[in-house]
PyMOL Python script that loads the backbone (N, CA, C, O; Angstrom):
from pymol import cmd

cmd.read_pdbstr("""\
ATOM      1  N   UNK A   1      14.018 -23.495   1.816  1.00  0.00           N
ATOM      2  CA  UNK A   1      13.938 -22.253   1.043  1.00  0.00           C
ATOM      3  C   UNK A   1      12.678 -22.289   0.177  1.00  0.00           C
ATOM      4  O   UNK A   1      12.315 -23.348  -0.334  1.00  0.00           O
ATOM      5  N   UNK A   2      12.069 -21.251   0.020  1.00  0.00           N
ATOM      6  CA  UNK A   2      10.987 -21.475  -0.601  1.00  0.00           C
ATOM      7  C   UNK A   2      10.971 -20.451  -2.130  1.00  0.00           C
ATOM      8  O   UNK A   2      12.000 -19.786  -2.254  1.00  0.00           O
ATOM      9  N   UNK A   3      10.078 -20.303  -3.097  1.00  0.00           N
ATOM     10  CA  UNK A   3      10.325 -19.464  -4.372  1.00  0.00           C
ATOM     11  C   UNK A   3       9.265 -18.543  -4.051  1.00  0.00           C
ATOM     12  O   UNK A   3       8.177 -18.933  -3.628  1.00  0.00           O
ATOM     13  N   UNK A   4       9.569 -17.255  -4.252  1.00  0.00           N
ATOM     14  CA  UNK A   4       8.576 -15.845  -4.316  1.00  0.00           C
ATOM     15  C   UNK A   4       9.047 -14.775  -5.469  1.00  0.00           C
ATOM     16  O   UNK A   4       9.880 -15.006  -6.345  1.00  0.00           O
ATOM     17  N   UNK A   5       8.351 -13.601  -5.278  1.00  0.00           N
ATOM     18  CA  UNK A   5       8.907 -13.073  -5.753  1.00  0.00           C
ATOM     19  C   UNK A   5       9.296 -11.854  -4.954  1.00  0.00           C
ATOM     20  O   UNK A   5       9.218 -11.917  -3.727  1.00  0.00           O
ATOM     21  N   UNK A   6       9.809 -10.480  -5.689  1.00  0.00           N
ATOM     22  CA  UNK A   6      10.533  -9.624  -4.904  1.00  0.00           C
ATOM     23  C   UNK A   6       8.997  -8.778  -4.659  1.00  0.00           C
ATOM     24  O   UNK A   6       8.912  -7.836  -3.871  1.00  0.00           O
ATOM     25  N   UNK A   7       8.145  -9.150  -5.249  1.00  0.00           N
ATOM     26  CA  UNK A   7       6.780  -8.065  -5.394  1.00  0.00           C
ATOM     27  C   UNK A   7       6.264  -8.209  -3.904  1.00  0.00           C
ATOM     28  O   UNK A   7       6.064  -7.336  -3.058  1.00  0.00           O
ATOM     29  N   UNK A   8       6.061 -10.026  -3.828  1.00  0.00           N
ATOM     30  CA  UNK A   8       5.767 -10.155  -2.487  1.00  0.00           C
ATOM     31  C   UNK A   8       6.532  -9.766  -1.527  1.00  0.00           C
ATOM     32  O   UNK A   8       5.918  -8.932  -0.862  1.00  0.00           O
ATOM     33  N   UNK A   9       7.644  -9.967  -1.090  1.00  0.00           N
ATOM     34  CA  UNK A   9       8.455  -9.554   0.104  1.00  0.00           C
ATOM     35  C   UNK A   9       8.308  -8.470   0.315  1.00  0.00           C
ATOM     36  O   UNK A   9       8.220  -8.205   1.513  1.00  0.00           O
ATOM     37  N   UNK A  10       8.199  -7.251  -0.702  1.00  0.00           N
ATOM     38  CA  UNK A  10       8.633  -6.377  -0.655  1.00  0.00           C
ATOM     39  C   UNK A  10       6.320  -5.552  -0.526  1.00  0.00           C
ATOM     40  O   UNK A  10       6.241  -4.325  -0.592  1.00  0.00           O
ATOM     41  N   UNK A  11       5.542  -5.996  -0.439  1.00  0.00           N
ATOM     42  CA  UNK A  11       4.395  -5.804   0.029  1.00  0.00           C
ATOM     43  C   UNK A  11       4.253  -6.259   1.295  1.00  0.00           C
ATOM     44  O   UNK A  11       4.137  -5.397   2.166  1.00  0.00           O
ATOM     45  N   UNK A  12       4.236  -7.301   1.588  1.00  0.00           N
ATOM     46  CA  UNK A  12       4.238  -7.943   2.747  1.00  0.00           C
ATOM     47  C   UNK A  12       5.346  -6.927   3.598  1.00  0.00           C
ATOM     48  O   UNK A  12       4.810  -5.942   4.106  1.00  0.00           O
ATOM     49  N   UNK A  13       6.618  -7.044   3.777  1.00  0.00           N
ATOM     50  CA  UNK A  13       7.417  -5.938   4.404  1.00  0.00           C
ATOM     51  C   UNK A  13       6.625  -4.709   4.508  1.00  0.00           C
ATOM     52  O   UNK A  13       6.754  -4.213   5.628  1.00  0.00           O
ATOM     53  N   UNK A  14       5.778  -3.982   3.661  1.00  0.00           N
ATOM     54  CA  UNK A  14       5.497  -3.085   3.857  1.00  0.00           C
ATOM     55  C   UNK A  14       4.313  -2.737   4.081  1.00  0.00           C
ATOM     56  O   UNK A  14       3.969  -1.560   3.967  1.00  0.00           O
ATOM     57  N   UNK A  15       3.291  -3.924   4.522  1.00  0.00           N
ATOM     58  CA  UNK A  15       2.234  -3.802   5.080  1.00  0.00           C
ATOM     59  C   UNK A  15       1.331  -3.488   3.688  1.00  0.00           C
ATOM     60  O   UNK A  15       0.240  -3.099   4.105  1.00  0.00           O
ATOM     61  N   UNK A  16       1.320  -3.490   2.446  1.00  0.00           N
ATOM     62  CA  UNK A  16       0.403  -3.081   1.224  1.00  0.00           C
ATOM     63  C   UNK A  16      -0.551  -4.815   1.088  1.00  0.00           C
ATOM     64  O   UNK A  16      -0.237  -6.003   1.013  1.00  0.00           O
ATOM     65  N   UNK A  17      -1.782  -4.013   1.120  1.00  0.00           N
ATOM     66  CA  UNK A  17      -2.011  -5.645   0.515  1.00  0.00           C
ATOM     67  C   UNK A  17      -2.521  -5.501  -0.673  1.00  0.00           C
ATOM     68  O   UNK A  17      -2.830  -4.551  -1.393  1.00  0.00           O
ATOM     69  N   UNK A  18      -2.557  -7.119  -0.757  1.00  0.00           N
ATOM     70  CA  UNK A  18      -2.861  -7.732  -2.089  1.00  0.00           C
ATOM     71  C   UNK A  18      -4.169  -6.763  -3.278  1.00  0.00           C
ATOM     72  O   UNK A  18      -4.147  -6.359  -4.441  1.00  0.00           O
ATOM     73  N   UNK A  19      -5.217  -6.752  -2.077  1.00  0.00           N
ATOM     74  CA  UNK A  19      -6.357  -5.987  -2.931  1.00  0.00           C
ATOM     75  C   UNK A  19      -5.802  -4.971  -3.218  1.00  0.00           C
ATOM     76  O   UNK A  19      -5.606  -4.986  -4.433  1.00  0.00           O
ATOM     77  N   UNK A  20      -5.213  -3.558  -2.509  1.00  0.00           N
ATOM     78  CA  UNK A  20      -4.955  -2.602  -2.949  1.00  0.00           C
ATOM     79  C   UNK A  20      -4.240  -2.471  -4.293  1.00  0.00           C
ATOM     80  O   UNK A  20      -4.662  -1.821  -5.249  1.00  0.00           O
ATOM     81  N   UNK A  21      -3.093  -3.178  -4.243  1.00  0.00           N
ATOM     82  CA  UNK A  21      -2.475  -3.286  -5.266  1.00  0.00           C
ATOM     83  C   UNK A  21      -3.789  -3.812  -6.566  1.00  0.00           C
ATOM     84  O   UNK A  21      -4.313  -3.134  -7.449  1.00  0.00           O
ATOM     85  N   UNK A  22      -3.950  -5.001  -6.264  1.00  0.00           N
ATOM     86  CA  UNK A  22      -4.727  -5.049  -7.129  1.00  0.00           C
ATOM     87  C   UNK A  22      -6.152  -4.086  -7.646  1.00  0.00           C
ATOM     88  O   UNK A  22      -6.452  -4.178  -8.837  1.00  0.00           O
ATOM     89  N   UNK A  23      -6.634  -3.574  -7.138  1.00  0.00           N
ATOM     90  CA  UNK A  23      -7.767  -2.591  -7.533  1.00  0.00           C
ATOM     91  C   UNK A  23      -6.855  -1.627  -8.227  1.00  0.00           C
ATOM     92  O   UNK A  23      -6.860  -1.570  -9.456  1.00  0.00           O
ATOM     93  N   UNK A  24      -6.081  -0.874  -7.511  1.00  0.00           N
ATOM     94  CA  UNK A  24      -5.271   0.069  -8.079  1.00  0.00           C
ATOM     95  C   UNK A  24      -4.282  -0.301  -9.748  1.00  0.00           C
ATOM     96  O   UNK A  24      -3.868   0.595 -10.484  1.00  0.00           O
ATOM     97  N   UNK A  25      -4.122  -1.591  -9.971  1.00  0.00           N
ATOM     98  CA  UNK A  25      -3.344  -2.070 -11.093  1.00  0.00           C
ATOM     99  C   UNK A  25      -5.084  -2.165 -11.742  1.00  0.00           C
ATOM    100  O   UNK A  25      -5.214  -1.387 -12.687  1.00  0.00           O
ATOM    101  N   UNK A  26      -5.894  -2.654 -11.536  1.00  0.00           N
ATOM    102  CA  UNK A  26      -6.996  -3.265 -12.744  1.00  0.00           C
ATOM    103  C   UNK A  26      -7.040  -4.544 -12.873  1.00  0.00           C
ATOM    104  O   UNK A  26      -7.533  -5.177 -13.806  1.00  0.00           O
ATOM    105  N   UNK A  27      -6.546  -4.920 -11.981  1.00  0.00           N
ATOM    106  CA  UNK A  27      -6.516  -6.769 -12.120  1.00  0.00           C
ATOM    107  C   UNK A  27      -7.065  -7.830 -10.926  1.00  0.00           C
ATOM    108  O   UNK A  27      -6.816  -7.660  -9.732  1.00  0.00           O
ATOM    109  N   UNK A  28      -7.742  -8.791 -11.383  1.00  0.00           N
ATOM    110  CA  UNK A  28      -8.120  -9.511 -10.074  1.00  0.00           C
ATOM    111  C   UNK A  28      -7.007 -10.152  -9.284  1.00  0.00           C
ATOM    112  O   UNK A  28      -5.862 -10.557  -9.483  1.00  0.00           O
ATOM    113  N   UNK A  29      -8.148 -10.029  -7.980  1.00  0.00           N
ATOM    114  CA  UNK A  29      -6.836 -10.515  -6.644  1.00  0.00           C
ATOM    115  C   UNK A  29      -6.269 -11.831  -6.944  1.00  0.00           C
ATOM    116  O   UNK A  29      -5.106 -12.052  -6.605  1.00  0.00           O
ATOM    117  N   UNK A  30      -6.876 -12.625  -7.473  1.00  0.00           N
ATOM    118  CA  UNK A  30      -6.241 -14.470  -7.538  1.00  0.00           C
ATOM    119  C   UNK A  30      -5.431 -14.210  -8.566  1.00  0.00           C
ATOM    120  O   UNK A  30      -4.319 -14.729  -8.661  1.00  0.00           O
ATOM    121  N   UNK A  31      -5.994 -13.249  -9.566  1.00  0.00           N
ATOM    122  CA  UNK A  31      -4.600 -13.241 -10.658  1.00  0.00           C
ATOM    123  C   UNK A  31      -3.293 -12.689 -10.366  1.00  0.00           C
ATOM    124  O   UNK A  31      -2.296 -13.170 -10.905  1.00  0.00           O
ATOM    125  N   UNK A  32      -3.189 -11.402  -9.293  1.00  0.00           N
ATOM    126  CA  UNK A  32      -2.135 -10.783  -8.834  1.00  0.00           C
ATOM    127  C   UNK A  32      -1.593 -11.781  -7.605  1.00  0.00           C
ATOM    128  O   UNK A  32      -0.514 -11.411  -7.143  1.00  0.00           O
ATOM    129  N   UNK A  33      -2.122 -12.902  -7.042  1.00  0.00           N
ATOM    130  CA  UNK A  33      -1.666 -13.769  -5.607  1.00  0.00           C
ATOM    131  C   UNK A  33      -0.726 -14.592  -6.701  1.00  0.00           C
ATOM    132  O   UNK A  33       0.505 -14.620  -6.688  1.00  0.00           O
ATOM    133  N   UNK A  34      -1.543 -15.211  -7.588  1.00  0.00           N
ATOM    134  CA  UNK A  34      -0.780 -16.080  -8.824  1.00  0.00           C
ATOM    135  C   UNK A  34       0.638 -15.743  -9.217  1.00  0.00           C
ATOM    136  O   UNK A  34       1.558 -16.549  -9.078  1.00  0.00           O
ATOM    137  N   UNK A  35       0.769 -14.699  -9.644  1.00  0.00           N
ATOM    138  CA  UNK A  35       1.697 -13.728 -10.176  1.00  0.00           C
ATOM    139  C   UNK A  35       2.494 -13.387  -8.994  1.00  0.00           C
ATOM    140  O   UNK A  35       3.694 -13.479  -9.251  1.00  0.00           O
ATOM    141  N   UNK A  36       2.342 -13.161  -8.239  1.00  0.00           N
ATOM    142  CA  UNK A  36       3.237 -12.922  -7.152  1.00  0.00           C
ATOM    143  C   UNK A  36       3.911 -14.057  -6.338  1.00  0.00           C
ATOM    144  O   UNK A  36       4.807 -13.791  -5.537  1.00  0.00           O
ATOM    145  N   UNK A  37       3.445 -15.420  -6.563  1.00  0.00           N
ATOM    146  CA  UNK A  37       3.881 -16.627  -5.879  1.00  0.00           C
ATOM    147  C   UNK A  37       4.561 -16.859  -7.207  1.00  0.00           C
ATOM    148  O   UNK A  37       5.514 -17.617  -7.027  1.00  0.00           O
ATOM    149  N   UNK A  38       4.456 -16.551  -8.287  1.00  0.00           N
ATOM    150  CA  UNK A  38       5.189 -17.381  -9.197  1.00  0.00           C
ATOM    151  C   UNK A  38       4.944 -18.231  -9.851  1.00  0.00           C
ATOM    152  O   UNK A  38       5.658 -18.814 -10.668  1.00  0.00           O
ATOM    153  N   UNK A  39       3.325 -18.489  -9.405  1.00  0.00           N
ATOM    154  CA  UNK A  39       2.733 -19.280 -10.407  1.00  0.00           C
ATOM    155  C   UNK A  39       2.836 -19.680 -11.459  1.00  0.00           C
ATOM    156  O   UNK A  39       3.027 -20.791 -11.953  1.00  0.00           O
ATOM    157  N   UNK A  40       2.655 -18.399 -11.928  1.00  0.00           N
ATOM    158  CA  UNK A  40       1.771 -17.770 -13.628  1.00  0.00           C
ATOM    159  C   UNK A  40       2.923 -16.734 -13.573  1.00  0.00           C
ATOM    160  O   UNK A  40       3.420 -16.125 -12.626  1.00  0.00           O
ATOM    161  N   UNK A  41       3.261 -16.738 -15.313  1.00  0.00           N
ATOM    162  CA  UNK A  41       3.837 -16.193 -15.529  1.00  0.00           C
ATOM    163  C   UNK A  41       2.818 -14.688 -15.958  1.00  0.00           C
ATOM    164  O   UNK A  41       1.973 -14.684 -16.853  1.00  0.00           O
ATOM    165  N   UNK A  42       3.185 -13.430 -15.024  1.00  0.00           N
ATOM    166  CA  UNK A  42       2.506 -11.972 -16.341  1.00  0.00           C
ATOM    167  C   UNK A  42       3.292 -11.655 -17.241  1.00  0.00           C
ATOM    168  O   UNK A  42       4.521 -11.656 -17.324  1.00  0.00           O
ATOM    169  N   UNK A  43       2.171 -11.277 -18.171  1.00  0.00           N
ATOM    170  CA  UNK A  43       2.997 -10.417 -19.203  1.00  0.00           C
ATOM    171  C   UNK A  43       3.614  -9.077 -18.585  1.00  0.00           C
ATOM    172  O   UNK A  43       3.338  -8.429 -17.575  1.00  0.00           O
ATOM    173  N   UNK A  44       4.694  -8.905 -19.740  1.00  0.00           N
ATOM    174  CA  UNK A  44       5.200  -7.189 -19.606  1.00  0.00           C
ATOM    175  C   UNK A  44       4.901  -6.053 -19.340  1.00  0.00           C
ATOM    176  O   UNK A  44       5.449  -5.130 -18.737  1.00  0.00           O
ATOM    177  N   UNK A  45       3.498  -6.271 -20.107  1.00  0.00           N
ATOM    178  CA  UNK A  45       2.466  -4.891 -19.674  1.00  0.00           C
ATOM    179  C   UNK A  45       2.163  -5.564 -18.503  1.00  0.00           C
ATOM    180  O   UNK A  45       2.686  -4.873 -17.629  1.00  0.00           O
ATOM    181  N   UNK A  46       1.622  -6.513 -17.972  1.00  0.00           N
ATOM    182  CA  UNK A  46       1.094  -6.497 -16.720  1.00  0.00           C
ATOM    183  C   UNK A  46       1.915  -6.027 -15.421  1.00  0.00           C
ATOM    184  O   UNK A  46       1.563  -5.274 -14.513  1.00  0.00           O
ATOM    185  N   UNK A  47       3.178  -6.746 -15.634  1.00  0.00           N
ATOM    186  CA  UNK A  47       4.046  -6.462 -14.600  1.00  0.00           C
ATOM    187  C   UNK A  47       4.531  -4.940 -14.421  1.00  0.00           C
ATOM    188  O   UNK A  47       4.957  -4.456 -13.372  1.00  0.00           O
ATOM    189  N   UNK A  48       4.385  -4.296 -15.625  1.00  0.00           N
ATOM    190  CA  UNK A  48       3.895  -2.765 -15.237  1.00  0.00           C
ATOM    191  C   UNK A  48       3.459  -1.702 -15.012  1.00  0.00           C
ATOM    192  O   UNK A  48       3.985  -0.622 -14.743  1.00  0.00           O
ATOM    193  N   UNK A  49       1.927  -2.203 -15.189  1.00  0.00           N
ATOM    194  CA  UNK A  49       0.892  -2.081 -14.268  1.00  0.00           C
ATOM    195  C   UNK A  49       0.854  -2.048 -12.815  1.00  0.00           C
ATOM    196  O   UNK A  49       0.422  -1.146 -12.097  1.00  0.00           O
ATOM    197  N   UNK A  50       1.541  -3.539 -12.375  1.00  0.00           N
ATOM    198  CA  UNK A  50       1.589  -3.524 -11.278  1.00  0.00           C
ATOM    199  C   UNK A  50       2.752  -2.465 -10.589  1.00  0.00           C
ATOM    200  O   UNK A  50       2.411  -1.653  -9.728  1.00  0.00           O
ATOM    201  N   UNK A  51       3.890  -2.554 -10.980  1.00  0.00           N
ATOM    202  CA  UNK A  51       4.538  -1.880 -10.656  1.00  0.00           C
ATOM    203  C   UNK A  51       4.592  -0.546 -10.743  1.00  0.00           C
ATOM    204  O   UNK A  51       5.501   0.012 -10.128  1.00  0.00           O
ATOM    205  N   UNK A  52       3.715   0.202 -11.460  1.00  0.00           N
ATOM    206  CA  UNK A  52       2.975   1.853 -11.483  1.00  0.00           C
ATOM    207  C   UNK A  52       2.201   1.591 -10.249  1.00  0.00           C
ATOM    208  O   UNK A  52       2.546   2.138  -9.202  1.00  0.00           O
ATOM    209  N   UNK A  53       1.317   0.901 -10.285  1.00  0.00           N
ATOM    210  CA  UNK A  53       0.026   0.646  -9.417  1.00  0.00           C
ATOM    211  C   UNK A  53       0.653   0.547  -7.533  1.00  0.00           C
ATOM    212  O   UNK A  53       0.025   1.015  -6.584  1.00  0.00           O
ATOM    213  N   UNK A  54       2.037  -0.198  -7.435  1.00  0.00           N
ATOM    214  CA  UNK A  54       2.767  -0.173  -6.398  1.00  0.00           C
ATOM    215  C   UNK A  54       3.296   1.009  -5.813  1.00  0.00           C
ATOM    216  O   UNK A  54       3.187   1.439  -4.665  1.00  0.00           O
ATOM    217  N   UNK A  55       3.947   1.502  -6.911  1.00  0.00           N
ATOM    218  CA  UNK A  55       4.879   2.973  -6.925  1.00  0.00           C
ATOM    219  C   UNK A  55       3.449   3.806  -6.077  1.00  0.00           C
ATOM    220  O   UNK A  55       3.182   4.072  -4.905  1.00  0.00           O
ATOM    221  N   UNK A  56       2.849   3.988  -7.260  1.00  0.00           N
ATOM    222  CA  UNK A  56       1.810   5.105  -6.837  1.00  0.00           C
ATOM    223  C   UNK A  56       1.095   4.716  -5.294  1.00  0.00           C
ATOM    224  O   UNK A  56       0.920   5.696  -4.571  1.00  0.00           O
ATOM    225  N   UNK A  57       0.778   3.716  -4.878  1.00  0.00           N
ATOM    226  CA  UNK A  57       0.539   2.910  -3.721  1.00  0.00           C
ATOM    227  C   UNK A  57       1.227   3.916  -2.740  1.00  0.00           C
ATOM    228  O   UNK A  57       0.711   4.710  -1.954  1.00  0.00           O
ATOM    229  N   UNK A  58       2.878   3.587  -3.082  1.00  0.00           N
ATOM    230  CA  UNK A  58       3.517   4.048  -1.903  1.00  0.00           C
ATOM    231  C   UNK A  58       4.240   5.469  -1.579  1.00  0.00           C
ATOM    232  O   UNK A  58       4.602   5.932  -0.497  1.00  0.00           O
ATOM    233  N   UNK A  59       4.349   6.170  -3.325  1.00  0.00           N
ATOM    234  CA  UNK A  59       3.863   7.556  -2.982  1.00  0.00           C
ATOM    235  C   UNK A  59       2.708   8.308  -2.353  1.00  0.00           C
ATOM    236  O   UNK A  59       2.757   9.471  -1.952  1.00  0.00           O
ATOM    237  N   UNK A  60       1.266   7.189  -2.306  1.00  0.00           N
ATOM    238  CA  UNK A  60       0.311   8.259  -1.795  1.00  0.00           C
ATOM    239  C   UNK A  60       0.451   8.066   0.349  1.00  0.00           C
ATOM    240  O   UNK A  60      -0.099   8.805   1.166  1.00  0.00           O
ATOM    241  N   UNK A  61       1.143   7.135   0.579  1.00  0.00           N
ATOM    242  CA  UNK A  61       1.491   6.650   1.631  1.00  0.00           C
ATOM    243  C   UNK A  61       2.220   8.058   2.116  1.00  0.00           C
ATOM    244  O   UNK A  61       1.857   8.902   2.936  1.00  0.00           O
ATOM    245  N   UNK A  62       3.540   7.955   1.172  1.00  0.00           N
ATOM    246  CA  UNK A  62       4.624   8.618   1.693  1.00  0.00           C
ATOM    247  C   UNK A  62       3.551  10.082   1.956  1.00  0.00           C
ATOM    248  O   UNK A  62       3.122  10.032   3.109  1.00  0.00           O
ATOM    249  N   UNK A  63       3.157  11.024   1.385  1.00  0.00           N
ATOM    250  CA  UNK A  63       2.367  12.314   1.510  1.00  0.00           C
ATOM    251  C   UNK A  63       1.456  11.896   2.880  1.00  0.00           C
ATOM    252  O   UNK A  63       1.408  12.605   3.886  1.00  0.00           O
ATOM    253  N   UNK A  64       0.754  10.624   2.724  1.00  0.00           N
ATOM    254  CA  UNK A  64      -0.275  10.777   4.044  1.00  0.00           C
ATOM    255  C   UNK A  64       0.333  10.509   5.565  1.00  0.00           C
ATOM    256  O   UNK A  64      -0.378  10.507   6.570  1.00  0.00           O
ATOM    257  N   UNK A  65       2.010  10.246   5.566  1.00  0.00           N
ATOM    258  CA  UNK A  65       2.982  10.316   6.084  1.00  0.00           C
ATOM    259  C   UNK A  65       3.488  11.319   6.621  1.00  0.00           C
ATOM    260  O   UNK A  65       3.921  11.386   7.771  1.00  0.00           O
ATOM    261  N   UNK A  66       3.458  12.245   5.732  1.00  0.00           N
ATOM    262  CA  UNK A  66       4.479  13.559   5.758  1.00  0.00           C
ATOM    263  C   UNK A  66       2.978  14.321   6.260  1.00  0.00           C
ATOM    264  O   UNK A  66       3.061  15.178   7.140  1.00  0.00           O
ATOM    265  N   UNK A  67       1.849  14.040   5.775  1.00  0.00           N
ATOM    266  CA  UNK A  67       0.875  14.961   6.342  1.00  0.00           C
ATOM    267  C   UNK A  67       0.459  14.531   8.228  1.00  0.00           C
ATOM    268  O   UNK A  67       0.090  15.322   9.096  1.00  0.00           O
ATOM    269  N   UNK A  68       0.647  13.333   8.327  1.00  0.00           N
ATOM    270  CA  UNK A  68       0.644  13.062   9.659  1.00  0.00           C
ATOM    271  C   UNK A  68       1.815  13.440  10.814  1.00  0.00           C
ATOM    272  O   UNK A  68       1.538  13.469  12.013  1.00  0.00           O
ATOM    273  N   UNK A  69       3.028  13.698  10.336  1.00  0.00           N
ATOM    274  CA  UNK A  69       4.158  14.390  10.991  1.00  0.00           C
ATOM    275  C   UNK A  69       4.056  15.656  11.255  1.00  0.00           C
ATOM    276  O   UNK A  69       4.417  16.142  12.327  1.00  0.00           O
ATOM    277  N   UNK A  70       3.445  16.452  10.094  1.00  0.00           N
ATOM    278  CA  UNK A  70       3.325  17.837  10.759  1.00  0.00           C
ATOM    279  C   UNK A  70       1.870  18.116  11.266  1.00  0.00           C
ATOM    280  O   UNK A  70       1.762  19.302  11.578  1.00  0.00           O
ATOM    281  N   UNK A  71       0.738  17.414  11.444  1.00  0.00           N
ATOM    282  CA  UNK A  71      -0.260  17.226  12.543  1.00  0.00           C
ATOM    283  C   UNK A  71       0.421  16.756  14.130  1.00  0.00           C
ATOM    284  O   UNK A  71      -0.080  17.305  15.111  1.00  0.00           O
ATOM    285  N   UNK A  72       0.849  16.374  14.214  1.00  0.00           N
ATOM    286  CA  UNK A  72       1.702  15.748  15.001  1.00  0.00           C
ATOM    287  C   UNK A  72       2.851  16.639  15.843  1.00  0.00           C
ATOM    288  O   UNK A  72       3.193  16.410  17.003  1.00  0.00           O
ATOM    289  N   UNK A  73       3.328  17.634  15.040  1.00  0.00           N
ATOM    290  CA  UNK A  73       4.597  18.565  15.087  1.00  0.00           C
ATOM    291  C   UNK A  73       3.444  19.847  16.057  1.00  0.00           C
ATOM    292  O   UNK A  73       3.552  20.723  16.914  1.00  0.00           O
ATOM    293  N   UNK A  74       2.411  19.202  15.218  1.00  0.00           N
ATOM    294  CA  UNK A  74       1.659  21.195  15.697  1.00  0.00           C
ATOM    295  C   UNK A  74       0.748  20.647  17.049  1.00  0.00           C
ATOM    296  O   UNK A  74       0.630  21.462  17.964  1.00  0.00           O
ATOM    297  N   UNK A  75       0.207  19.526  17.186  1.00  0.00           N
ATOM    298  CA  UNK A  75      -0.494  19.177  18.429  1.00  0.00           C
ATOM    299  C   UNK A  75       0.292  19.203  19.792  1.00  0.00           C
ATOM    300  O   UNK A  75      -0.071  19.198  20.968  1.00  0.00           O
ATOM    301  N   UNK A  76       1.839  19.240  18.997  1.00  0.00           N
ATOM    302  CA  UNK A  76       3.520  19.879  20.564  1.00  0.00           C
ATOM    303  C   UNK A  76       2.438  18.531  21.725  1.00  0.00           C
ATOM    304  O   UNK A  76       1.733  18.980  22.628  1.00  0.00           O
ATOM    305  N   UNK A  77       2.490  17.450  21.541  1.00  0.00           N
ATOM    306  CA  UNK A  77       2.076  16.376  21.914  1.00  0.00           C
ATOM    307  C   UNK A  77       0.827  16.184  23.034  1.00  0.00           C
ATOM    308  O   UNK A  77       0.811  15.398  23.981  1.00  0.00           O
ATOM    309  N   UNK A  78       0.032  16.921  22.725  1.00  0.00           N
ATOM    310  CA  UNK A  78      -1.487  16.902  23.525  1.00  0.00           C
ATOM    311  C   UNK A  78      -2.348  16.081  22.539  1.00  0.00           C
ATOM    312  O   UNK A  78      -3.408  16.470  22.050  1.00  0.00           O
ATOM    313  N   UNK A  79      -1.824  15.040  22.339  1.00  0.00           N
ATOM    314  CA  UNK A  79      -2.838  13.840  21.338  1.00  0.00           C
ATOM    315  C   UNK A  79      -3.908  13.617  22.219  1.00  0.00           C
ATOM    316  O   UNK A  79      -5.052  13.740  21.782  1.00  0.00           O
ATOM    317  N   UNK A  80      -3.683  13.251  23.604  1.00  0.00           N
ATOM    318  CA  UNK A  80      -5.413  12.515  24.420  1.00  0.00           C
ATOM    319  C   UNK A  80      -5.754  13.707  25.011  1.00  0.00           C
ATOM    320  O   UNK A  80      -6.161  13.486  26.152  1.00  0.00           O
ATOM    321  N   UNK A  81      -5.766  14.973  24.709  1.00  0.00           N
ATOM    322  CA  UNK A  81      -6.497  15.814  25.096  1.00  0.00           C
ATOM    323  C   UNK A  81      -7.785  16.001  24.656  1.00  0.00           C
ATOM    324  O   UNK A  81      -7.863  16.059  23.429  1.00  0.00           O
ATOM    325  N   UNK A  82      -8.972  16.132  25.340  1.00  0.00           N
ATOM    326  CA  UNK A  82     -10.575  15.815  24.482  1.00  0.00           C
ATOM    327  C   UNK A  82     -10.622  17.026  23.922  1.00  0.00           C
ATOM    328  O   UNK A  82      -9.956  17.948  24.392  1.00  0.00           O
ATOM    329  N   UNK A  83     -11.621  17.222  22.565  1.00  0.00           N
ATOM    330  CA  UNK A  83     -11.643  18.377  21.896  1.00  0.00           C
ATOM    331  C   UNK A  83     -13.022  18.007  21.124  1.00  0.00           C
ATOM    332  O   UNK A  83     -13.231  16.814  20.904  1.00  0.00           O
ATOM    333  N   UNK A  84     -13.978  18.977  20.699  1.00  0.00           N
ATOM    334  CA  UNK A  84     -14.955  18.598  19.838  1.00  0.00           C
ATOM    335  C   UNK A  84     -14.527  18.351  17.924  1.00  0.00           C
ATOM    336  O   UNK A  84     -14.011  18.908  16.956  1.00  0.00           O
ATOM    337  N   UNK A  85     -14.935  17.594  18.197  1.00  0.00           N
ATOM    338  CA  UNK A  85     -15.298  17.045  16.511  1.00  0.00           C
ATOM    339  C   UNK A  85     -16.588  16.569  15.972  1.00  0.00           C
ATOM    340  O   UNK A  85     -17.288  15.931  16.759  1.00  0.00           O
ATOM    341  N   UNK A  86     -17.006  16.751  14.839  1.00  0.00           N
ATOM    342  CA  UNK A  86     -17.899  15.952  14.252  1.00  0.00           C
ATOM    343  C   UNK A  86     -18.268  14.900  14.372  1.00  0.00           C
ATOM    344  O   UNK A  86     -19.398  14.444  14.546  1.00  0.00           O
ATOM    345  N   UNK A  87     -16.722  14.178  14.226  1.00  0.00           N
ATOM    346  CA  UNK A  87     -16.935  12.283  14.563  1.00  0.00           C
ATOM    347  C   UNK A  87     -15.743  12.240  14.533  1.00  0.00           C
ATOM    348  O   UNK A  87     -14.957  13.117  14.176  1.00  0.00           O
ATOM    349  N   UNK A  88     -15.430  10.585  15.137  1.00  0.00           N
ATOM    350  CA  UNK A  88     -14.117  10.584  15.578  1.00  0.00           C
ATOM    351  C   UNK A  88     -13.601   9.239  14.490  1.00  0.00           C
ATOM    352  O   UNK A  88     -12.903   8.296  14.864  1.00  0.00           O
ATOM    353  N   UNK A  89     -14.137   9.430  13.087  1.00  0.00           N
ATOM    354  CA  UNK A  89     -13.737   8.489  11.814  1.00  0.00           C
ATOM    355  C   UNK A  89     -13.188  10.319  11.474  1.00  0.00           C
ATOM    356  O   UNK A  89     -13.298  11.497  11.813  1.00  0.00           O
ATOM    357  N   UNK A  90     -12.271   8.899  10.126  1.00  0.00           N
ATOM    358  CA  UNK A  90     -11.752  10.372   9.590  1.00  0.00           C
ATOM    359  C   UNK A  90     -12.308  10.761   8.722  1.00  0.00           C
ATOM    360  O   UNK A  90     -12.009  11.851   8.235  1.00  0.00           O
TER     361      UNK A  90
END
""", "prot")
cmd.dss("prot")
cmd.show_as("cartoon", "prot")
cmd.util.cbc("prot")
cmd.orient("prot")
């Protein structure tokens, strides 16, 4: 058995990484890897930082989610059909 925390499982499960979180909280990556293995203890404010910084993470997910379902809904499934675009980054 090994010691983590719920921050990690619960990033890792969900594919978020480390930098994001961290840029988005204000804190460096070795300090948030630290903190998340259990290292180092954060402070109060930090740990909710991170946890705004997470939330908001995975609300902007959930919208770019919900905006990809109804792209998806309206293409009535002709995805490899060729079409002109600008470029094919988004």
């Amino acid at each position: 058995m090994i010691t983590t925390t719920r921050f990690r499982l619960l990033r890792l499960k969900y594919h978020v990484t480390l930098t994001d979180v961290a840029e988005q909280a204000g804190v460096k990556n070795q300090n948030l890897s630290d903190w998340e293995r259990g290292q180092v203890c954060a402070s109060l404010e930090r740990q909710t930082r991170i946890f705004k910084a997470f939330l908001r993470l995975a609300e902007a997910r959930i919208r770019m989610y919900q905006e990809l379902i109804e792209e998806l809904k309206q293409c009535g499934g002709e995805l490899l059909t060729p079409m002109e675009a600008e470029s094919d980054e988004p």
